[in-house]
N, CA, C and O atoms as a GROMACS GRO file, in nm:
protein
  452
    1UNK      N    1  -0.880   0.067  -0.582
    1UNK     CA    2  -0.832   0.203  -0.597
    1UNK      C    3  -0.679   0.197  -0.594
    1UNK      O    4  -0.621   0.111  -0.529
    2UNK      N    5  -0.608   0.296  -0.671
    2UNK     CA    6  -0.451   0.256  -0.692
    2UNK      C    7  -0.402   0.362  -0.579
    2UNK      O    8  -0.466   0.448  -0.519
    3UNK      N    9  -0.260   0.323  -0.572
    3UNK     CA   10  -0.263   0.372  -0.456
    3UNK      C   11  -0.215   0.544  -0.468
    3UNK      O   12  -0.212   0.624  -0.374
    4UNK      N   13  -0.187   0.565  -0.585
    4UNK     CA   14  -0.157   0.690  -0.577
    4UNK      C   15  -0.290   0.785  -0.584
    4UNK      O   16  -0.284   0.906  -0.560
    5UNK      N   17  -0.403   0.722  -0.616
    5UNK     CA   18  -0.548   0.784  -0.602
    5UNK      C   19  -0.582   0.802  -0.464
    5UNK      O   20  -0.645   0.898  -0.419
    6UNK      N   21  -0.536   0.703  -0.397
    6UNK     CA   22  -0.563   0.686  -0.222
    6UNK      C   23  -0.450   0.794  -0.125
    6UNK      O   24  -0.451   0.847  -0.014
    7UNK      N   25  -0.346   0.786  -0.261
    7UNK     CA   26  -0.302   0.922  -0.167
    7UNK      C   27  -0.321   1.033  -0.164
    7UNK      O   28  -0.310   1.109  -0.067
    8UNK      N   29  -0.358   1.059  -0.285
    8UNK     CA   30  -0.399   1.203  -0.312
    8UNK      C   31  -0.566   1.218  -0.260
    8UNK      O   32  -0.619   1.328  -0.278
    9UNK      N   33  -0.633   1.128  -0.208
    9UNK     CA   34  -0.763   1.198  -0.150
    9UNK      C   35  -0.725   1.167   0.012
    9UNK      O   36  -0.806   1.211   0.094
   10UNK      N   37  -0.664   1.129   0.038
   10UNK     CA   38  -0.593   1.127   0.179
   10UNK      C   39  -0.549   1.286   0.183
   10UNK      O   40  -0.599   1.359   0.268
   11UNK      N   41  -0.464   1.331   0.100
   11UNK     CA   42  -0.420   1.430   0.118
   11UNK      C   43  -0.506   1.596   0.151
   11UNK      O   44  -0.502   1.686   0.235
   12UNK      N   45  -0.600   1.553  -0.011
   12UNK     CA   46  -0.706   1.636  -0.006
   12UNK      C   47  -0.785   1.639   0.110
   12UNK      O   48  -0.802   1.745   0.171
   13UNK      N   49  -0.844   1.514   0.152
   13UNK     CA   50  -0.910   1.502   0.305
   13UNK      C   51  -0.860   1.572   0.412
   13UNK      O   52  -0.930   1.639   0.488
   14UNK      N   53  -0.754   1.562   0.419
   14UNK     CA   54  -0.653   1.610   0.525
   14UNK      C   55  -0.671   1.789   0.542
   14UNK      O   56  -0.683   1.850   0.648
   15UNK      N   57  -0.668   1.847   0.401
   15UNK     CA   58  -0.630   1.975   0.392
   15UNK      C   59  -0.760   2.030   0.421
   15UNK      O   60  -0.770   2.116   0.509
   16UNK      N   61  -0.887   1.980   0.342
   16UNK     CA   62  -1.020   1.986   0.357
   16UNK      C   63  -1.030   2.003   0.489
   16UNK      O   64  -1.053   2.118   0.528
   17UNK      N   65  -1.016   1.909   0.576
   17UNK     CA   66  -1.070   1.924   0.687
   17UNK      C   67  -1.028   1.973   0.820
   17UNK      O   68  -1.082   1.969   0.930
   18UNK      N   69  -0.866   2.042   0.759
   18UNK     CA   70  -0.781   2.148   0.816
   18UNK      C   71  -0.861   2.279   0.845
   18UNK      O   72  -0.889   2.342   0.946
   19UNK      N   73  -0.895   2.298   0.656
   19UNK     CA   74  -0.919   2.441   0.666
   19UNK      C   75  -1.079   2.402   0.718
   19UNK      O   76  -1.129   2.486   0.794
   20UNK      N   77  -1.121   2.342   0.701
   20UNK     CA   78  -1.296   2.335   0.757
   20UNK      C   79  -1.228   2.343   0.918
   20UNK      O   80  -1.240   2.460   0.955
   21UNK      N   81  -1.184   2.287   0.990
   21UNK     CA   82  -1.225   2.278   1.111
   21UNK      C   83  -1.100   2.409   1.161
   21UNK      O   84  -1.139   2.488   1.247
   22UNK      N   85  -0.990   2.422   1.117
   22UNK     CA   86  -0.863   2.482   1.179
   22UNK      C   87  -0.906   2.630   1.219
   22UNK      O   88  -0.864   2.660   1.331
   23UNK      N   89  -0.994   2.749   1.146
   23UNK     CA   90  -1.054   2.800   1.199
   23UNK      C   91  -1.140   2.846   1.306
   23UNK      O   92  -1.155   2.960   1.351
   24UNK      N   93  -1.206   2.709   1.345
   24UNK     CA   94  -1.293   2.724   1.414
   24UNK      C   95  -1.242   2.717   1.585
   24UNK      O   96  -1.276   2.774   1.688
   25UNK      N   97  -1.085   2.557   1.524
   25UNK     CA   98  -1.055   2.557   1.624
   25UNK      C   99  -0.951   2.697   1.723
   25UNK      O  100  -0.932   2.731   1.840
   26UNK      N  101  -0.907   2.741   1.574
   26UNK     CA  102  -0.802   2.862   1.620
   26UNK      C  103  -0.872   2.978   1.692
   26UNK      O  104  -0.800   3.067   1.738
   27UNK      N  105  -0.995   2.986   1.704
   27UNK     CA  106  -1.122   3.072   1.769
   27UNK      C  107  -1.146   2.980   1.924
   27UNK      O  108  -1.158   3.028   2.036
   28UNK      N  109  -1.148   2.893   1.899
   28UNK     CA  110  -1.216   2.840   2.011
   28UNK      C  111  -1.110   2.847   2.149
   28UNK      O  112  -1.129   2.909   2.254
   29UNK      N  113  -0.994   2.764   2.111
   29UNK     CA  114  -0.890   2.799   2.137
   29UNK      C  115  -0.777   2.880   2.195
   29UNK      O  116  -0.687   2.859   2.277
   30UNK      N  117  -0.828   3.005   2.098
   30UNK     CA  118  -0.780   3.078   2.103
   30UNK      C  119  -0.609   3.108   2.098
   30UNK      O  120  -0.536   3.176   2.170
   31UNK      N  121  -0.579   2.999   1.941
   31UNK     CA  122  -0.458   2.991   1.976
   31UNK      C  123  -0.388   3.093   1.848
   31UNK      O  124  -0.449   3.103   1.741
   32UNK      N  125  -0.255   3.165   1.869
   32UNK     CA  126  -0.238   3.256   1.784
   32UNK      C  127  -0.130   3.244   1.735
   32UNK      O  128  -0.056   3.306   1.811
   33UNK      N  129  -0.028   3.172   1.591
   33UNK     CA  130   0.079   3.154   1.549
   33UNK      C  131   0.183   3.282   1.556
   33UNK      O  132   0.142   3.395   1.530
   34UNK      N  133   0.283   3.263   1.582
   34UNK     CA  134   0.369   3.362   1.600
   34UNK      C  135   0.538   3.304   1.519
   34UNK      O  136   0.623   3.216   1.534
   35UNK      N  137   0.515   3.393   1.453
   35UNK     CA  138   0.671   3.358   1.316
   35UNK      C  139   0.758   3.495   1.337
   35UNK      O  140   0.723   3.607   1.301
   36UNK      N  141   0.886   3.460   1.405
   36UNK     CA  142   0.981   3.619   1.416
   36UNK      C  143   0.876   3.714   1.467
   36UNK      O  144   0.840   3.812   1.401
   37UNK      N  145   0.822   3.680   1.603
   37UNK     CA  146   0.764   3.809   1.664
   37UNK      C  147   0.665   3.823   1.575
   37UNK      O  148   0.652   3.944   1.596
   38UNK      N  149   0.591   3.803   1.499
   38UNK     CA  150   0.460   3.878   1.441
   38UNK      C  151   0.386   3.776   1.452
   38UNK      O  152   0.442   3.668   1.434
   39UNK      N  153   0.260   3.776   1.480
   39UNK     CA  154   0.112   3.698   1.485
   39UNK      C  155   0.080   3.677   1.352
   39UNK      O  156   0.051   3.777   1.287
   40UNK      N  157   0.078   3.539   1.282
   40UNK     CA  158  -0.003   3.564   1.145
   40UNK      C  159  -0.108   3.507   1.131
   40UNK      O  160  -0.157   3.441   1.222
   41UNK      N  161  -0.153   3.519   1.038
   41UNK     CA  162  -0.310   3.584   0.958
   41UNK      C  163  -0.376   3.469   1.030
   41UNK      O  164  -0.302   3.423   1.117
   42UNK      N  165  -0.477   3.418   1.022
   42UNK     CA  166  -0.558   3.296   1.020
   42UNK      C  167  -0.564   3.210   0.931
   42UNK      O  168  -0.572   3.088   0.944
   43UNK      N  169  -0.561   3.289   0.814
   43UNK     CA  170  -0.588   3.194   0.675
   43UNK      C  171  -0.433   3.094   0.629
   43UNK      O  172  -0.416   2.994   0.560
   44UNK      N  173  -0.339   3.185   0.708
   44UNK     CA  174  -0.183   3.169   0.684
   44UNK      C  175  -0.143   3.070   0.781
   44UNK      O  176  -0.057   2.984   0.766
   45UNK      N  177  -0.217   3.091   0.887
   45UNK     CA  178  -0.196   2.956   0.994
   45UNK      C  179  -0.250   2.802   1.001
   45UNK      O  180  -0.194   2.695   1.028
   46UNK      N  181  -0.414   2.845   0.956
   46UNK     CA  182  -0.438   2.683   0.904
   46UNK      C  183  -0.350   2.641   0.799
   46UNK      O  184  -0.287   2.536   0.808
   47UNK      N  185  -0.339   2.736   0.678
   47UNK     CA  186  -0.245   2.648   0.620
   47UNK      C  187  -0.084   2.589   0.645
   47UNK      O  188  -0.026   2.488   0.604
   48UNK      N  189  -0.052   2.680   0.715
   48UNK     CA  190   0.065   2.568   0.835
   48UNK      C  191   0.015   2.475   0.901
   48UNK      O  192   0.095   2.397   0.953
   49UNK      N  193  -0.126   2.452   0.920
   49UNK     CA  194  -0.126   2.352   0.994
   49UNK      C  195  -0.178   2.200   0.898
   49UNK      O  196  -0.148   2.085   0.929
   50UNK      N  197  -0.273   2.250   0.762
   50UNK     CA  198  -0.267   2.176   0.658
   50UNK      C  199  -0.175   2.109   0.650
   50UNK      O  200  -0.181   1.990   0.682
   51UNK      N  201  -0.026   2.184   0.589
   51UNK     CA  202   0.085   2.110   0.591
   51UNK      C  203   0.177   2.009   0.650
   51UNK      O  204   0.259   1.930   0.603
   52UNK      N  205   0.122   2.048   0.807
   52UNK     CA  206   0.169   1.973   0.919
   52UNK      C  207   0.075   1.835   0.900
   52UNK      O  208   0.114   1.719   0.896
   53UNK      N  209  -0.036   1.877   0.894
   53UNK     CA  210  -0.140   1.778   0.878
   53UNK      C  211  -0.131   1.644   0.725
   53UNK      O  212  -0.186   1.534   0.717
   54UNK      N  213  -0.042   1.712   0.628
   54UNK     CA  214  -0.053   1.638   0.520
   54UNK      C  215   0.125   1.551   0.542
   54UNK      O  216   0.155   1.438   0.501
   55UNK      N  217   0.213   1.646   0.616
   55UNK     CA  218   0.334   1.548   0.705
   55UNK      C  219   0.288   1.453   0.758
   55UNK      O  220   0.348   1.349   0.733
   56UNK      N  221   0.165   1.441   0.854
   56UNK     CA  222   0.148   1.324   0.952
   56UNK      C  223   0.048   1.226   0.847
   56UNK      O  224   0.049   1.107   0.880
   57UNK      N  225  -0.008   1.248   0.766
   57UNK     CA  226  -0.039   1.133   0.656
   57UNK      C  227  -0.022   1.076   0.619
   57UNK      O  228  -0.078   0.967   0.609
   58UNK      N  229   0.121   1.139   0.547
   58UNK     CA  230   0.218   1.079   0.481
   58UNK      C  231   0.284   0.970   0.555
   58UNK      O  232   0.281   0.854   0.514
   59UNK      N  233   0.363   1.017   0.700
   59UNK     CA  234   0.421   0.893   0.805
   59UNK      C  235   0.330   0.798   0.787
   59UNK      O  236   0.356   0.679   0.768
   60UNK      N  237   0.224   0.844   0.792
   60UNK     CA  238   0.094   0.730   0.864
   60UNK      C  239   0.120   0.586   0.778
   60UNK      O  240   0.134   0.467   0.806
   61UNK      N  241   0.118   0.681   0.645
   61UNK     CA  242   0.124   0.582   0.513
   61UNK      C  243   0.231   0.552   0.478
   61UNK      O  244   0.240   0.494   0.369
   62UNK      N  245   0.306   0.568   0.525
   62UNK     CA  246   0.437   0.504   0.507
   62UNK      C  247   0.442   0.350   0.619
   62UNK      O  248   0.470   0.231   0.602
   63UNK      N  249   0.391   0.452   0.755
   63UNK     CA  250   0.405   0.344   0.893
   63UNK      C  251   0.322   0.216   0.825
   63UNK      O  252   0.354   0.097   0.829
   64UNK      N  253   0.215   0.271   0.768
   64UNK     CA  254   0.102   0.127   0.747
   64UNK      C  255   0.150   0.058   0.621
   64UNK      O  256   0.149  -0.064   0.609
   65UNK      N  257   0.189   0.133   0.538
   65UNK     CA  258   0.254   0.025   0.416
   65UNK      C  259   0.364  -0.054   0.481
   65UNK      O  260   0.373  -0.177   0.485
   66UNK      N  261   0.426   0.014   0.519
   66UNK     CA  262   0.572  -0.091   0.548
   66UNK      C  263   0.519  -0.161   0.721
   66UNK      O  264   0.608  -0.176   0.804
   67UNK      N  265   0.424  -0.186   0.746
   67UNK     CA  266   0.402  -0.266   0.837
   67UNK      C  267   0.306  -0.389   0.705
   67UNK      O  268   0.370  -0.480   0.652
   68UNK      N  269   0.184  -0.372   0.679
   68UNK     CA  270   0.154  -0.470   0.554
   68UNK      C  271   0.218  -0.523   0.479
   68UNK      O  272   0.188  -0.629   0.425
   69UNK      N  273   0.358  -0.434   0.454
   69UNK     CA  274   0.441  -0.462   0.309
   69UNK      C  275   0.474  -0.580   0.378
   69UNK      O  276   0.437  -0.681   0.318
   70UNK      N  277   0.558  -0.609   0.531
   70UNK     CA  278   0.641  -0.676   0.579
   70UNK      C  279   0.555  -0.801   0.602
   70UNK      O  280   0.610  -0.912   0.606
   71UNK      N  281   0.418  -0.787   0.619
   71UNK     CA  282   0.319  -0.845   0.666
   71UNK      C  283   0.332  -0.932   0.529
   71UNK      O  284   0.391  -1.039   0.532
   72UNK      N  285   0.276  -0.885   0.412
   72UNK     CA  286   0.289  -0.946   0.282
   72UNK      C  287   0.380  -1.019   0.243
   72UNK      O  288   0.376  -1.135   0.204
   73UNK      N  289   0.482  -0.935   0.257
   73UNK     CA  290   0.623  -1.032   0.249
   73UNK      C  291   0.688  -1.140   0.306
   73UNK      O  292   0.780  -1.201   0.252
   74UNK      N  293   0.633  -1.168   0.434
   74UNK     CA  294   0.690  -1.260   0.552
   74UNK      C  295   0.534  -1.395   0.466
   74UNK      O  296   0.554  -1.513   0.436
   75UNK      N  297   0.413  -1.325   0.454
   75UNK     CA  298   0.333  -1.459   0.373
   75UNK      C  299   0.401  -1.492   0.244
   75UNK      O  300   0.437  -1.609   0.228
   76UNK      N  301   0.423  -1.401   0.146
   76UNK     CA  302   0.469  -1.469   0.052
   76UNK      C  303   0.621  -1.551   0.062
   76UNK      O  304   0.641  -1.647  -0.013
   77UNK      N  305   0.702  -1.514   0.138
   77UNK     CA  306   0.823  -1.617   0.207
   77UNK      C  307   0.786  -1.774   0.250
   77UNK      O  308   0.844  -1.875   0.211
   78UNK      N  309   0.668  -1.764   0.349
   78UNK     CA  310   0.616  -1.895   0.384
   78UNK      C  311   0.555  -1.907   0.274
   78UNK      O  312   0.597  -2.022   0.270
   79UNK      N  313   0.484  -1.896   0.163
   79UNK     CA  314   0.430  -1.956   0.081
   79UNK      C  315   0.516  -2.003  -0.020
   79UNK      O  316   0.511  -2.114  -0.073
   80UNK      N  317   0.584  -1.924  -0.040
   80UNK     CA  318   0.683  -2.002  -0.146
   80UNK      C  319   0.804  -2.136  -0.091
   80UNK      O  320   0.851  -2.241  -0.134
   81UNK      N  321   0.812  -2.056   0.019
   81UNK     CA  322   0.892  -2.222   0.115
   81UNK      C  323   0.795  -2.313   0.111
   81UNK      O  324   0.820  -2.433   0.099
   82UNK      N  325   0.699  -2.275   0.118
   82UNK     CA  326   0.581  -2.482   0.128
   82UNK      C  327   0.563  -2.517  -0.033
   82UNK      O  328   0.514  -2.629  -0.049
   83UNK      N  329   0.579  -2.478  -0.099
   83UNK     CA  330   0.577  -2.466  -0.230
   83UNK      C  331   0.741  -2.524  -0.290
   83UNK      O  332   0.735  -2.611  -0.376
   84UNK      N  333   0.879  -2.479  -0.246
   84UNK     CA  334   0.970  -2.589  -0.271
   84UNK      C  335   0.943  -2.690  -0.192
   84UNK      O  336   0.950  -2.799  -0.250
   85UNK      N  337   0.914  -2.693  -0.082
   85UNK     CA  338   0.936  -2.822  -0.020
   85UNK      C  339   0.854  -2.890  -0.073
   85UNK      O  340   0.914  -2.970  -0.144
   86UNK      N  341   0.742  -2.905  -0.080
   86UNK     CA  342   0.603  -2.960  -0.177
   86UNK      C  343   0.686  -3.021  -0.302
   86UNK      O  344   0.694  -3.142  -0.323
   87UNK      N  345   0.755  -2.911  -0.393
   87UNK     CA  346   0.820  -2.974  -0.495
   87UNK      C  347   0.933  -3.052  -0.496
   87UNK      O  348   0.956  -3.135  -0.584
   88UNK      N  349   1.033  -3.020  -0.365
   88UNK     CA  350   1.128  -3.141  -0.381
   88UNK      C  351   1.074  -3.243  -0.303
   88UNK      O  352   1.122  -3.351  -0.336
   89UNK      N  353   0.968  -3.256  -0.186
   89UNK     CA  354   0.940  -3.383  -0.165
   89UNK      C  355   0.869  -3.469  -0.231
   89UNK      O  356   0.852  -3.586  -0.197
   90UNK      N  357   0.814  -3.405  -0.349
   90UNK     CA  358   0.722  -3.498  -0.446
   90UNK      C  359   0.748  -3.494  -0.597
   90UNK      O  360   0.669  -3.526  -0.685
   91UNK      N  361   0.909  -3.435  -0.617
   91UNK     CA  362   0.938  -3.471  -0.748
   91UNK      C  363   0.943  -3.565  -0.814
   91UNK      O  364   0.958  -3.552  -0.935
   92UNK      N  365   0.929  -3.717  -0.742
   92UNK     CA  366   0.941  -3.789  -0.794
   92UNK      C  367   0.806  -3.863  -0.917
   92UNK      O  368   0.794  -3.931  -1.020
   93UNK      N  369   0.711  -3.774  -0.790
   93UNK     CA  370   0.595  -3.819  -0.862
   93UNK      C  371   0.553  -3.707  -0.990
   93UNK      O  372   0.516  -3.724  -1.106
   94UNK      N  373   0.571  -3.623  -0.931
   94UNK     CA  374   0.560  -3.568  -1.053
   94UNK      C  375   0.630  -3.574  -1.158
   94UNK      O  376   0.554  -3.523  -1.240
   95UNK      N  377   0.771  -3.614  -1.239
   95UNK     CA  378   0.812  -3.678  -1.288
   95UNK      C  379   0.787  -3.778  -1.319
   95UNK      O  380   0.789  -3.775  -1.442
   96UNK      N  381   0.756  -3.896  -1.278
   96UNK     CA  382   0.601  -4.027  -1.308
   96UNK      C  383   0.493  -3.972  -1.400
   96UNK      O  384   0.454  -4.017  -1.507
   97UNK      N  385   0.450  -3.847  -1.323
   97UNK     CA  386   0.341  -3.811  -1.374
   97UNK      C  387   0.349  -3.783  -1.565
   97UNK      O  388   0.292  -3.829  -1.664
   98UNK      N  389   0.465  -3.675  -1.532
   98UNK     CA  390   0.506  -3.612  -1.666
   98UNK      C  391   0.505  -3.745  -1.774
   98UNK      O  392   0.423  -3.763  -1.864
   99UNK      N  393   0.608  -3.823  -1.741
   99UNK     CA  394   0.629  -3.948  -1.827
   99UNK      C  395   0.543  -4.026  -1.847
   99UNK      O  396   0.567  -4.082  -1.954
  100UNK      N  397   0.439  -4.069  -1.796
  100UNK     CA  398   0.350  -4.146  -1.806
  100UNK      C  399   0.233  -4.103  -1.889
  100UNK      O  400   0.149  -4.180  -1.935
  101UNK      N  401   0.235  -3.921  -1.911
  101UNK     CA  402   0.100  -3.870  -1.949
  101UNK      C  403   0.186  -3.818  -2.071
  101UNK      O  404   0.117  -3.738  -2.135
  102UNK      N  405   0.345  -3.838  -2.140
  102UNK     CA  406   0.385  -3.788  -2.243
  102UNK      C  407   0.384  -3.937  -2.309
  102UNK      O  408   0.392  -3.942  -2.432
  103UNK      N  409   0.377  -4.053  -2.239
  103UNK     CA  410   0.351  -4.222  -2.308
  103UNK      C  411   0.238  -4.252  -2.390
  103UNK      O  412   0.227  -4.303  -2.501
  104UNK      N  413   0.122  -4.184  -2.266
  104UNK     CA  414   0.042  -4.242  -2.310
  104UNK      C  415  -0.104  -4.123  -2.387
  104UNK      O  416  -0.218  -4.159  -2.416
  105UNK      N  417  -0.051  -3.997  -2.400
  105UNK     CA  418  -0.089  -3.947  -2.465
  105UNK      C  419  -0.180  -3.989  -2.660
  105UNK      O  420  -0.138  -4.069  -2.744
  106UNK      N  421  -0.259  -3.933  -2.666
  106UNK     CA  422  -0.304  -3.935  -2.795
  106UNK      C  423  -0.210  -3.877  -2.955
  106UNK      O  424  -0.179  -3.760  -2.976
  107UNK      N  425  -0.187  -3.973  -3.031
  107UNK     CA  426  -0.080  -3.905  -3.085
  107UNK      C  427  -0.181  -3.879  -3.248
  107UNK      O  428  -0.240  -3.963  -3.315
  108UNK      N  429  -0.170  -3.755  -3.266
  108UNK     CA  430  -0.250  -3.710  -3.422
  108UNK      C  431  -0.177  -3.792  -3.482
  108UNK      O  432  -0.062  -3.804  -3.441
  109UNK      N  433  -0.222  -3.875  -3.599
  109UNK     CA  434  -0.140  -3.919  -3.710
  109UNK      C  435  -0.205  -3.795  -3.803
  109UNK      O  436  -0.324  -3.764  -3.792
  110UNK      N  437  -0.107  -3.726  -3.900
  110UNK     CA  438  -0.083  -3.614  -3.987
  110UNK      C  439  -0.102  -3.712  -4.097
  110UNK      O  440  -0.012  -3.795  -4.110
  111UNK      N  441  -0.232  -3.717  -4.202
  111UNK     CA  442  -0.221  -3.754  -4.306
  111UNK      C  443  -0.240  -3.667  -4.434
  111UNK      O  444  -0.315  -3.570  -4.445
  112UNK      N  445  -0.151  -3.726  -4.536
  112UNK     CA  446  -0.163  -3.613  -4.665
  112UNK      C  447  -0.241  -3.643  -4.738
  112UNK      O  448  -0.311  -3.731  -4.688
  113UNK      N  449  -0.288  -3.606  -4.881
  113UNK     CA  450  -0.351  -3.652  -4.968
  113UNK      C  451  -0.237  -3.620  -5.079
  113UNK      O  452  -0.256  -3.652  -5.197
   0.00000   0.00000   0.00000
């Protein structure tokens, strides 16, 4: 899955299950948003809290990429360091190799009529 597909049902998930549960909890609760002195709506408050909810996603996915990214990056660093060293400690042979398999290669003779 690419990752911009993974974000956008992250997101959707998020909001989904704002407004599914944010209701129920704002009842249970009994908790009541207040903007400049006025109480607003219910429907107006989960979705403040959607939003809040699709903010902390986003960190999340940021926190976890750039912890993997670094994760990824610190392997591909060691992999490519064993990979020169591999090649300068055994250039020699491989160079042998090259020359020996461009010697003794099969050579087409090209004939005309």
């Amino acid at each position: 899955m690419s990752f911009f597909k993974s974000l956008l049902l992250a997101i959707l998930a998020s909001i989904f299950l704002t407004y599914v549960f944010g209701a129920s909890f704002l009842a249970l609760f009994d908790v009541n948003v207040i903007v400049d002195g006025e109480m607003i709506e219910p429907l107006k408050a989960i979705t403040a809290s959607a939003l809040v909810m699709v903010i902390l996603v986003l960190v999340a996915l940021a926190i976890v990429l750039s912890v993997f990214g670094s994760i990824i990056f610190a392997t591909m660093i060691i992999l490519g360091c064993a990979v020169m060293v591999a090649i300068g400690v055994f250039w020699p042979v491989f160079l042998a190799a090259i020359v020996i398999w461009l010697i003794s290669r099969d050579k087409k003779n090209n004939q005309y009529a």
